[in-house]
PyMOL Python script that loads the backbone (N, CA, C, O; Angstrom):
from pymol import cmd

cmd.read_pdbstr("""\
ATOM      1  N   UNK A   1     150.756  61.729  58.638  1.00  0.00           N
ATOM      2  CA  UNK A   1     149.504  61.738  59.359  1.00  0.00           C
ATOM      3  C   UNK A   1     148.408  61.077  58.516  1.00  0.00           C
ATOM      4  O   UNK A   1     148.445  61.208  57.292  1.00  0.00           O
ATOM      5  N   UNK A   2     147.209  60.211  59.246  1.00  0.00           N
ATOM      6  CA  UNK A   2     146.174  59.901  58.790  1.00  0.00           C
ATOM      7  C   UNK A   2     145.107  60.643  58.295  1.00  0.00           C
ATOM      8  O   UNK A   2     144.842  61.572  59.058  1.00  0.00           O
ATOM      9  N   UNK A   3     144.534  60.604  57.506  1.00  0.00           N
ATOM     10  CA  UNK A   3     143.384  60.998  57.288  1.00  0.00           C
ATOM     11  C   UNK A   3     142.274  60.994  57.995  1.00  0.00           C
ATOM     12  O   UNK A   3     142.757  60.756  59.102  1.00  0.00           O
ATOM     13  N   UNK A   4     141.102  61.086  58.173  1.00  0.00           N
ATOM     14  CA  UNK A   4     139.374  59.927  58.244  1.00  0.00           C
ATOM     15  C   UNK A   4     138.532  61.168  56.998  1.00  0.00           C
ATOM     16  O   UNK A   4     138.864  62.228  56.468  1.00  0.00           O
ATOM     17  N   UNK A   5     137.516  60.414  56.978  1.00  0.00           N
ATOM     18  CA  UNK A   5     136.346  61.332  56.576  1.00  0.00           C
ATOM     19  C   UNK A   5     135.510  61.506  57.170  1.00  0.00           C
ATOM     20  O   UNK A   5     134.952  60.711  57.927  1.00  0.00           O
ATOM     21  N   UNK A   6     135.198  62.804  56.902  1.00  0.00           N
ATOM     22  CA  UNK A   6     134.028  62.995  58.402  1.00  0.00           C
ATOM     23  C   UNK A   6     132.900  63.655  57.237  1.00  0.00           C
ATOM     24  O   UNK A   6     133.165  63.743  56.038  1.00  0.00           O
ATOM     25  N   UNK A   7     131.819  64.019  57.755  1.00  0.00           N
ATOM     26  CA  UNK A   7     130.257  64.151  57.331  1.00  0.00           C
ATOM     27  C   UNK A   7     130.119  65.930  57.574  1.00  0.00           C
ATOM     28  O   UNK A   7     130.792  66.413  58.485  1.00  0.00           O
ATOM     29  N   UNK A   8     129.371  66.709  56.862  1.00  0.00           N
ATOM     30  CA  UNK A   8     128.944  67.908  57.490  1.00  0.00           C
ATOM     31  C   UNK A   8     127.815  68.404  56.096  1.00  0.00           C
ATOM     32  O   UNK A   8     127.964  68.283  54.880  1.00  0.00           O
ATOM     33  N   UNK A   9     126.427  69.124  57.099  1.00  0.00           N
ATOM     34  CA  UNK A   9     125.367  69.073  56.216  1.00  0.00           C
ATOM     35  C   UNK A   9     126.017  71.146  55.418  1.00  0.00           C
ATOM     36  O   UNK A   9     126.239  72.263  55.887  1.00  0.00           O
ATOM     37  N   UNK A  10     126.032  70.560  54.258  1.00  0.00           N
ATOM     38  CA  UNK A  10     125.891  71.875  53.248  1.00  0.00           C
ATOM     39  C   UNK A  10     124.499  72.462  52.804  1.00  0.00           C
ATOM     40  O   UNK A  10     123.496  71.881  53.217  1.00  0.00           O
ATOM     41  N   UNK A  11     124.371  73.443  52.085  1.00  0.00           N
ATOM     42  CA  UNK A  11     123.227  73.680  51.850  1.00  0.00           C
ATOM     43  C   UNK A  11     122.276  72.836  50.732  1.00  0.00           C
ATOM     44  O   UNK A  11     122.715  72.315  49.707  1.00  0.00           O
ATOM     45  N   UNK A  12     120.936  72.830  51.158  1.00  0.00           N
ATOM     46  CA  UNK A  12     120.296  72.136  50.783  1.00  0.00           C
ATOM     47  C   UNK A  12     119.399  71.046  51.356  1.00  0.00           C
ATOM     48  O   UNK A  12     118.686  70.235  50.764  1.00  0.00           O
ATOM     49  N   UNK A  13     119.675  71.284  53.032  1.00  0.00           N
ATOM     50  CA  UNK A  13     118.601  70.311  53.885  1.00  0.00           C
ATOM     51  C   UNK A  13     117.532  70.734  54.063  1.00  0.00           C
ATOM     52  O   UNK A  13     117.139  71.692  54.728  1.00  0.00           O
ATOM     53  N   UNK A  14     116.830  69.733  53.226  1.00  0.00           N
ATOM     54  CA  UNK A  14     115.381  70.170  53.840  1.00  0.00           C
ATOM     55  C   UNK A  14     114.364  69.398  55.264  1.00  0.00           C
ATOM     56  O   UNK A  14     113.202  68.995  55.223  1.00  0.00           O
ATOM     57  N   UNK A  15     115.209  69.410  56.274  1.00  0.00           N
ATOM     58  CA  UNK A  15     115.040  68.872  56.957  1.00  0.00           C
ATOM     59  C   UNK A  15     114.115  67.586  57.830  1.00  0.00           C
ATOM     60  O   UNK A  15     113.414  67.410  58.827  1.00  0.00           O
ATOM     61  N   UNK A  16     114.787  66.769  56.456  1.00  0.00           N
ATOM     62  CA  UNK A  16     113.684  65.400  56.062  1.00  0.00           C
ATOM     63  C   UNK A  16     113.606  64.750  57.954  1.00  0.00           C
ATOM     64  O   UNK A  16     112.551  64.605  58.571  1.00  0.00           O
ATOM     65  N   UNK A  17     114.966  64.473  58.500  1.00  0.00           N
ATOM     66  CA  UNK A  17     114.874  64.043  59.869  1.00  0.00           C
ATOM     67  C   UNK A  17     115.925  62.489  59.225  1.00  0.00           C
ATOM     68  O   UNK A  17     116.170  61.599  60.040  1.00  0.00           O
ATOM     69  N   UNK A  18     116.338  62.387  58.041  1.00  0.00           N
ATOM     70  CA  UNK A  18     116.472  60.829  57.692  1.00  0.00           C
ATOM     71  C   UNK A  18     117.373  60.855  58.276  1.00  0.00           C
ATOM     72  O   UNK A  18     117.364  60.037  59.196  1.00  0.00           O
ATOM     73  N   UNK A  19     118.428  61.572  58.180  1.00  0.00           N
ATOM     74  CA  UNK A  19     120.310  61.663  58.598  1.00  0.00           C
ATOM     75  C   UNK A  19     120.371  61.017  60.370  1.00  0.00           C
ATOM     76  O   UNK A  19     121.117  60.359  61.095  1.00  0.00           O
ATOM     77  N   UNK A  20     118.967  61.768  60.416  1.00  0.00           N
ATOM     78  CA  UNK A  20     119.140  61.734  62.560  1.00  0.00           C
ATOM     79  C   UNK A  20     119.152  60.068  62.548  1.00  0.00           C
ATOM     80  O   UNK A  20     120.186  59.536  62.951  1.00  0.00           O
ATOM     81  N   UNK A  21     117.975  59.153  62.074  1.00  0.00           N
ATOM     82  CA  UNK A  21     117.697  58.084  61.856  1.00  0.00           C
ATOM     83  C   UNK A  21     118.656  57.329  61.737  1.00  0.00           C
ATOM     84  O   UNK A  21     118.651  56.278  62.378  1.00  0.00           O
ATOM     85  N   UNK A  22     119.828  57.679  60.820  1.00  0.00           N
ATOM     86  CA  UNK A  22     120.642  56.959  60.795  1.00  0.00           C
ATOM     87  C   UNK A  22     122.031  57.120  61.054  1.00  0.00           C
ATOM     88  O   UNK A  22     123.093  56.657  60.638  1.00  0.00           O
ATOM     89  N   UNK A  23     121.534  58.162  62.111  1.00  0.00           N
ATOM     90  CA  UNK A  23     123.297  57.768  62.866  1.00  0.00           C
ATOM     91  C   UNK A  23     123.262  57.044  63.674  1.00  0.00           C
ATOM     92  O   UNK A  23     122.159  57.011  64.220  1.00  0.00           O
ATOM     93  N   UNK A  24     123.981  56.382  64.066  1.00  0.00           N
ATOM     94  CA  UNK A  24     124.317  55.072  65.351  1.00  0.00           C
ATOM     95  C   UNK A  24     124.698  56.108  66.425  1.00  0.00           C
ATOM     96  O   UNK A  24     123.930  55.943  67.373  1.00  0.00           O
ATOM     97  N   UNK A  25     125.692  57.255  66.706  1.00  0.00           N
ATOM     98  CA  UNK A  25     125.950  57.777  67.387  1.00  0.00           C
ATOM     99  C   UNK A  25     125.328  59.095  67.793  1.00  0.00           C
ATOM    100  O   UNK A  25     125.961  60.026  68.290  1.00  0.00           O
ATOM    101  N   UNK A  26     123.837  59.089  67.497  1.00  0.00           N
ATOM    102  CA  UNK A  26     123.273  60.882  67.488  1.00  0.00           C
ATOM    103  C   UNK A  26     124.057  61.763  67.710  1.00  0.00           C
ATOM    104  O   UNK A  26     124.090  62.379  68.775  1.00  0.00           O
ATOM    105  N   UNK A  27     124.903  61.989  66.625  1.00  0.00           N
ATOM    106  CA  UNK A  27     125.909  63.278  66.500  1.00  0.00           C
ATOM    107  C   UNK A  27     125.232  64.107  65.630  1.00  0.00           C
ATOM    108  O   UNK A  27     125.899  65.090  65.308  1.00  0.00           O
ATOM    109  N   UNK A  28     124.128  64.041  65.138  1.00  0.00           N
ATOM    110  CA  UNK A  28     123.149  65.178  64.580  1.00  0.00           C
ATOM    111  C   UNK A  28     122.025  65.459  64.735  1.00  0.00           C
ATOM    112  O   UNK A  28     121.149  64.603  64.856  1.00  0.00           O
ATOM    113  N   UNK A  29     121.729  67.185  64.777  1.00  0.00           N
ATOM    114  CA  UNK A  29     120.948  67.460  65.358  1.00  0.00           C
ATOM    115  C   UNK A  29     120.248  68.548  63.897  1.00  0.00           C
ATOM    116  O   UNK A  29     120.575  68.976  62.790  1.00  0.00           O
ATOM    117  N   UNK A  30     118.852  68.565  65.096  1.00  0.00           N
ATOM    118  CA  UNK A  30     118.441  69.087  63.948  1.00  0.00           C
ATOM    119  C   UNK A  30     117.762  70.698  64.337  1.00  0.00           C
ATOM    120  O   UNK A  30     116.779  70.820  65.069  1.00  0.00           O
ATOM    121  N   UNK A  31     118.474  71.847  63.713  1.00  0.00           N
ATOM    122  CA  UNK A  31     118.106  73.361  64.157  1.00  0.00           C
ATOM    123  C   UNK A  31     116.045  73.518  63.531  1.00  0.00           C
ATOM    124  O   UNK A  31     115.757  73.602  62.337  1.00  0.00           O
ATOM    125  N   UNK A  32     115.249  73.518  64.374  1.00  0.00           N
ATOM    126  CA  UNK A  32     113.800  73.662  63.671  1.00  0.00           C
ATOM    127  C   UNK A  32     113.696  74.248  62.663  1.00  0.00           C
ATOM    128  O   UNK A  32     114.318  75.310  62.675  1.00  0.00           O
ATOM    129  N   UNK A  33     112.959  73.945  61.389  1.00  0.00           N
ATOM    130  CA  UNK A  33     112.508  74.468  59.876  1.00  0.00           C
ATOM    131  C   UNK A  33     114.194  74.798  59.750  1.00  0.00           C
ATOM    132  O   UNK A  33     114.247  75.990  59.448  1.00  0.00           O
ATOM    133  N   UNK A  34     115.198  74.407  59.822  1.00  0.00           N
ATOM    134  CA  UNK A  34     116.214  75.494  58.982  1.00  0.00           C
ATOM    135  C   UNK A  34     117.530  74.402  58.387  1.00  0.00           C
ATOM    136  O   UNK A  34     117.991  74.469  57.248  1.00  0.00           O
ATOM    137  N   UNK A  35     117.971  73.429  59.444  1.00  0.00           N
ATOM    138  CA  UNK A  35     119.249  72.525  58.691  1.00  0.00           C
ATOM    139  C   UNK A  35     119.546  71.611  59.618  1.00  0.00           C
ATOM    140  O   UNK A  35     119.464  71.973  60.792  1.00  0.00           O
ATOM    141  N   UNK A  36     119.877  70.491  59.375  1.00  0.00           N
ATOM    142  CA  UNK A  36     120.811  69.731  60.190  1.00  0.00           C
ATOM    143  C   UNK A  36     122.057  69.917  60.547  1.00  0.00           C
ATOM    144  O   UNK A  36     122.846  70.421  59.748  1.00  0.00           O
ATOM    145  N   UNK A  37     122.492  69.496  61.958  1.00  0.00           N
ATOM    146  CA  UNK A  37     124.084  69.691  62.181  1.00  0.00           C
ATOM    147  C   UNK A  37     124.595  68.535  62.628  1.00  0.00           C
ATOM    148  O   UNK A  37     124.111  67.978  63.613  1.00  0.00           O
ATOM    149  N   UNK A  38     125.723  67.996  61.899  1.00  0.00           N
ATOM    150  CA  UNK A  38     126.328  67.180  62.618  1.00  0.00           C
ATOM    151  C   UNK A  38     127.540  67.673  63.522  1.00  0.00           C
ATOM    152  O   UNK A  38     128.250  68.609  63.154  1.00  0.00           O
ATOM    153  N   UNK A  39     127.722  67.076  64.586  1.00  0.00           N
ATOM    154  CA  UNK A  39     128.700  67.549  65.590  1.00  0.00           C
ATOM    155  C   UNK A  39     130.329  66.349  65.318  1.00  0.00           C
ATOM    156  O   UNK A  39     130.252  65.130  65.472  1.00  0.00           O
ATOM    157  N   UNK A  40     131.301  66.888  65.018  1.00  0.00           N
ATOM    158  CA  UNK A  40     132.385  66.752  64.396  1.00  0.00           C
ATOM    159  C   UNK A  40     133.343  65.847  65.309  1.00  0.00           C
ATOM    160  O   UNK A  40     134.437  65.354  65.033  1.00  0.00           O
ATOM    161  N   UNK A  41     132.551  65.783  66.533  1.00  0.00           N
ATOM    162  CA  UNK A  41     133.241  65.433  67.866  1.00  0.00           C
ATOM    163  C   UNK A  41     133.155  64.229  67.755  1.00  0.00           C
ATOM    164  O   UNK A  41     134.117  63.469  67.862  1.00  0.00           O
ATOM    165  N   UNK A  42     131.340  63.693  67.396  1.00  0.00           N
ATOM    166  CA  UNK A  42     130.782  62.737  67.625  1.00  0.00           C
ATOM    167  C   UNK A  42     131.136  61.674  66.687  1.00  0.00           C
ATOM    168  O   UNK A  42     131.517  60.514  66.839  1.00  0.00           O
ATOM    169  N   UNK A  43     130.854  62.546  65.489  1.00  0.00           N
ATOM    170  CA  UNK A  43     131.005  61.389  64.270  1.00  0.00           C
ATOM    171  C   UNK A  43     132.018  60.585  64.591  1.00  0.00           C
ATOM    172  O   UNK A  43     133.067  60.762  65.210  1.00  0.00           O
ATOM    173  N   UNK A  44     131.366  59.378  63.892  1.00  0.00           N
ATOM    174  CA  UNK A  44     132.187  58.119  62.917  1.00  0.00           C
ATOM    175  C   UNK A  44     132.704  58.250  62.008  1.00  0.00           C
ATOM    176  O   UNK A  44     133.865  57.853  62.119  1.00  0.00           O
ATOM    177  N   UNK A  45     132.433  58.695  60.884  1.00  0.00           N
ATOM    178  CA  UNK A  45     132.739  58.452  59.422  1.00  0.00           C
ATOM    179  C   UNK A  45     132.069  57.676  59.067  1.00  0.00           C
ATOM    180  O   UNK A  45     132.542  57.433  57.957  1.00  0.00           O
ATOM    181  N   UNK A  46     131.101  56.941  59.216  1.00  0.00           N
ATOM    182  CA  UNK A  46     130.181  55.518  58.809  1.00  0.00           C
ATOM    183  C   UNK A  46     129.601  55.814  57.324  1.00  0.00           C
ATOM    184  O   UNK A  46     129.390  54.979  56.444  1.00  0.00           O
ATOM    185  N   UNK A  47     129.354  57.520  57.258  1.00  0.00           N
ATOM    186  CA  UNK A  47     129.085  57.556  56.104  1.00  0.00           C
ATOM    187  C   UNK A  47     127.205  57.416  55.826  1.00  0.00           C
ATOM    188  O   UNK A  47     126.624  57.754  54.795  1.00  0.00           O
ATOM    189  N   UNK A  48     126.471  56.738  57.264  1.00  0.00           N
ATOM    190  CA  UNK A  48     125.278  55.954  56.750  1.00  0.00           C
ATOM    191  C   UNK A  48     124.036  57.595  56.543  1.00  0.00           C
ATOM    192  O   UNK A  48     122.959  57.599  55.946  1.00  0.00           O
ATOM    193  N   UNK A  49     124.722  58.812  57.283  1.00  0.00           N
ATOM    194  CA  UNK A  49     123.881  59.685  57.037  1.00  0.00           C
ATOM    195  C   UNK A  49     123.999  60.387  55.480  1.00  0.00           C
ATOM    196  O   UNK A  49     123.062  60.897  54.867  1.00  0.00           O
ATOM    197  N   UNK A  50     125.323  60.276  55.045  1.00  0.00           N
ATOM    198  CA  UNK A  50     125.622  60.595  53.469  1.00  0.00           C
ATOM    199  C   UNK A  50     124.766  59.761  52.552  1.00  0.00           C
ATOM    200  O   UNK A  50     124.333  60.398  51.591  1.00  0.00           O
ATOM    201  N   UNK A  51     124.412  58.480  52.610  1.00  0.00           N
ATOM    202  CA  UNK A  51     123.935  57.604  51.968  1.00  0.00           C
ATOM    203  C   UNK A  51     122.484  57.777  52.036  1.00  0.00           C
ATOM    204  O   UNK A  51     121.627  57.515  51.192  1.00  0.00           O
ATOM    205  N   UNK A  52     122.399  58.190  53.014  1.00  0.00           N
ATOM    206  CA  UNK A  52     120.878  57.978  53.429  1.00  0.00           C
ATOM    207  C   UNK A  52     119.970  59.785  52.743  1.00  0.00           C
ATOM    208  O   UNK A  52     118.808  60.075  52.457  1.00  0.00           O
ATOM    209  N   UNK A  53     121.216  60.517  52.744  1.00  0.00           N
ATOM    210  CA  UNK A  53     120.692  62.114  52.391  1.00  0.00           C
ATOM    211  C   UNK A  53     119.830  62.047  50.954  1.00  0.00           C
ATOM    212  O   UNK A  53     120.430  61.081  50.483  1.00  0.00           O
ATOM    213  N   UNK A  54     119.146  62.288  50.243  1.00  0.00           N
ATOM    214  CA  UNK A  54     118.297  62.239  49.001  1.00  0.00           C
ATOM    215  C   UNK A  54     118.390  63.204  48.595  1.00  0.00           C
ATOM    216  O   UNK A  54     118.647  63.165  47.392  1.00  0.00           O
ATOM    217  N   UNK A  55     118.250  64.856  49.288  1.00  0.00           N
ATOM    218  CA  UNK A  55     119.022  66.084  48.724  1.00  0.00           C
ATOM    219  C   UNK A  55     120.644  66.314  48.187  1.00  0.00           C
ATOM    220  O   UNK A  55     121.105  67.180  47.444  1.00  0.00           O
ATOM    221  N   UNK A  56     121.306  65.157  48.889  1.00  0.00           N
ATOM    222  CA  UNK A  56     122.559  65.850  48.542  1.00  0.00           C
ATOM    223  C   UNK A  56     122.815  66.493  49.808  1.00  0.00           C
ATOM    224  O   UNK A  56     123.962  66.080  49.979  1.00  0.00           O
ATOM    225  N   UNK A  57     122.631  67.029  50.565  1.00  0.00           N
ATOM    226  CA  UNK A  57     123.116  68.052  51.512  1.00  0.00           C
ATOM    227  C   UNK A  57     124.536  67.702  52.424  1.00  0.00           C
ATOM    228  O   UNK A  57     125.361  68.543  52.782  1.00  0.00           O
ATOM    229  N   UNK A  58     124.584  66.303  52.683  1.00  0.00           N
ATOM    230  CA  UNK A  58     125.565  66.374  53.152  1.00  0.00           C
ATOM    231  C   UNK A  58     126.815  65.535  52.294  1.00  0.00           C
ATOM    232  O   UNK A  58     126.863  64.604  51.491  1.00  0.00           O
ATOM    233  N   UNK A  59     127.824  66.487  52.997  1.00  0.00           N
ATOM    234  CA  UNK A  59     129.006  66.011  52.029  1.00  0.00           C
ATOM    235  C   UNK A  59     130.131  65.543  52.498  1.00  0.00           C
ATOM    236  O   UNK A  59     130.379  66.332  53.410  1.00  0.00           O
ATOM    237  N   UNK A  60     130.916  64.826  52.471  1.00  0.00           N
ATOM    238  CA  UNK A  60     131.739  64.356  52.873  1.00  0.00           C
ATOM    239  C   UNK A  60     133.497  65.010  52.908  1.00  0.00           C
ATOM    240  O   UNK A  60     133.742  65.683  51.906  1.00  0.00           O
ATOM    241  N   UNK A  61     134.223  64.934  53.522  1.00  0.00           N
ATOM    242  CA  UNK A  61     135.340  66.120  53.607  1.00  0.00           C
ATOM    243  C   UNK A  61     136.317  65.385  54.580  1.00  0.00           C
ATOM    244  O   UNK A  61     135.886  64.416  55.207  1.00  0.00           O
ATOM    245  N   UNK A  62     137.468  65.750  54.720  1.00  0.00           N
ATOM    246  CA  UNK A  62     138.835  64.626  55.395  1.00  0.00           C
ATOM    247  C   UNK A  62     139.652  65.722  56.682  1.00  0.00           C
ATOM    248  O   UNK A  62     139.899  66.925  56.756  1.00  0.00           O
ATOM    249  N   UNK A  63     139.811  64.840  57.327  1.00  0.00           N
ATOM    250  CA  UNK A  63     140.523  66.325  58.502  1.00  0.00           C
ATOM    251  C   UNK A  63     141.920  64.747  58.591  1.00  0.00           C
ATOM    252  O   UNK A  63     142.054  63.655  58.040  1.00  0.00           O
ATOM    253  N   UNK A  64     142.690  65.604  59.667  1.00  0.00           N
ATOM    254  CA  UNK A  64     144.187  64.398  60.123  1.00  0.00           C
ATOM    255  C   UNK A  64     143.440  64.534  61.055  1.00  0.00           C
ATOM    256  O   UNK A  64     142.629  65.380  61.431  1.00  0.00           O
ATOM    257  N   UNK A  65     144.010  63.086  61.572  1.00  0.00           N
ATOM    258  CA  UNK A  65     144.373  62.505  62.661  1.00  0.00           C
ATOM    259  C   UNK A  65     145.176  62.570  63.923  1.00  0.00           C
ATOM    260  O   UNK A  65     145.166  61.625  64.711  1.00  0.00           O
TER     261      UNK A  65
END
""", "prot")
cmd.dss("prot")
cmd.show_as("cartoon", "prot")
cmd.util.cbc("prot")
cmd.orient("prot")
């Protein structure tokens, strides 16, 4: 079986709004004053909300295919 990598916010968002910005697919949302969620369904793997995080919060992690 394949791999992918998928995205999910850990602790530590301070809910800048950057991650939303840069998903292509708005698979994240954002719970008011408290964390971002990305939805597992949606994602890509693009990775561009990991890159874009400045806290650290989100981390990257592998499920099959």
């Amino acid at each position: 079986m394949a791999t992918k990598t998928k995205y999910k916010v850990m602790g530590g968002c301070v809910t800048c709004m950057t991650c939303l910005y840069q998903c292509p697919v708005q698979a994240i949302t954002l719970i008011e004053d408290v964390s971002a969620v990305i939805d597992e369904s949606k994602c890509l793997g693009c990775g561009r909300c990991f890159n874009a995080c400045q806290p650290g919060a989100i981390q990257p992690y592998e499920v099959e295919e």
